[in-house]
N, C-alpha and C positions, 0 to 999 in steps of 0.2 A: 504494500500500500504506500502511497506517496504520503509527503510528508504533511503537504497540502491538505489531503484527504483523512489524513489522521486528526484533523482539526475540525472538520465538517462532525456534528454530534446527530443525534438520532432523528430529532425534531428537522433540523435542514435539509437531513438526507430525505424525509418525507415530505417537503418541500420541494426539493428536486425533481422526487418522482411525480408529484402533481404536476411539475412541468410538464415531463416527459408525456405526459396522459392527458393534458388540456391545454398546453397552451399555442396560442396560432400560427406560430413560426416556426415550420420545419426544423430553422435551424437552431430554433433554440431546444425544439425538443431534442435533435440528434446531439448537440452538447450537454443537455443532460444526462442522454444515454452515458457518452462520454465520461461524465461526472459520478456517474454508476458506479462505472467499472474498475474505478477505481476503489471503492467502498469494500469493505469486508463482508461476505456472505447475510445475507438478512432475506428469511421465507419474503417479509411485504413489497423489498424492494426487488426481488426477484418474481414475486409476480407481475412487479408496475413492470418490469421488462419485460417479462413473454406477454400479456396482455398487448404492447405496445409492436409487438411481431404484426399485427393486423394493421399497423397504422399505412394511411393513405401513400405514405410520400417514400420513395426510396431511398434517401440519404437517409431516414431516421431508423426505418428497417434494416438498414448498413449498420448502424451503428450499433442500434439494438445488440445484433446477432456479431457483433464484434465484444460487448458489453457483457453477455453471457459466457462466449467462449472464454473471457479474459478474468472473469470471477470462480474461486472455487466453490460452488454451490452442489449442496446437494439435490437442494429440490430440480433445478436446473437441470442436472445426471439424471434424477429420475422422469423426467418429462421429457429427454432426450431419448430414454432407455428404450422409452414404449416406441419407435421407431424402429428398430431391430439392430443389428449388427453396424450394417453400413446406412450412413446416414449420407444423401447429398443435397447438398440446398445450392440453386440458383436462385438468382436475382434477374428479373428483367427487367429494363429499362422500359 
């Protein structure tokens, strides 16, 4: 975790995530994602991220799914799991 992020407490980090899940500029949600990922595993803010896998815009789904890959989450693992073996994700533009 950054050093940055070791600074962010629980209440911000849930702040964040409301970001990521309401607010109107792609790119402020995809910096939140960002802002995620760097965080320590937490079940709420690892659901504001895979809930945000639906979102409309492809830079925030980029980011998302960079969010996830970059946190050690369990819940994460296991909503991955159910996919089987190999897993492949595309992105289309």
């Amino acid at each position: 975790m950054s050093e940055s992020a070791a600074h962010i407490d629980d209440n911000i980090e849930m702040r964040i995530a409301n970001l990521l899940q309401a607010d109107p500029w792609p790119f402020v949600r995809s910096e939140a994602a960002v802002a995620l990922a760097q965080r320590a595993p937490s079940a709420k803010t690892d659901e504001a991220l895979i809930a945000a896998l639906d979102d409309e815009a492809l830079r925030v789904r980029r980011a998302v799914l960079q969010a996830i890959g970059r946190r050690d989450s369990q819940s994460g693992l296991e909503i991955h799991g159910g996919f089987g073996e190999v897993i492949s994700l595309q992105i289309f533009d």
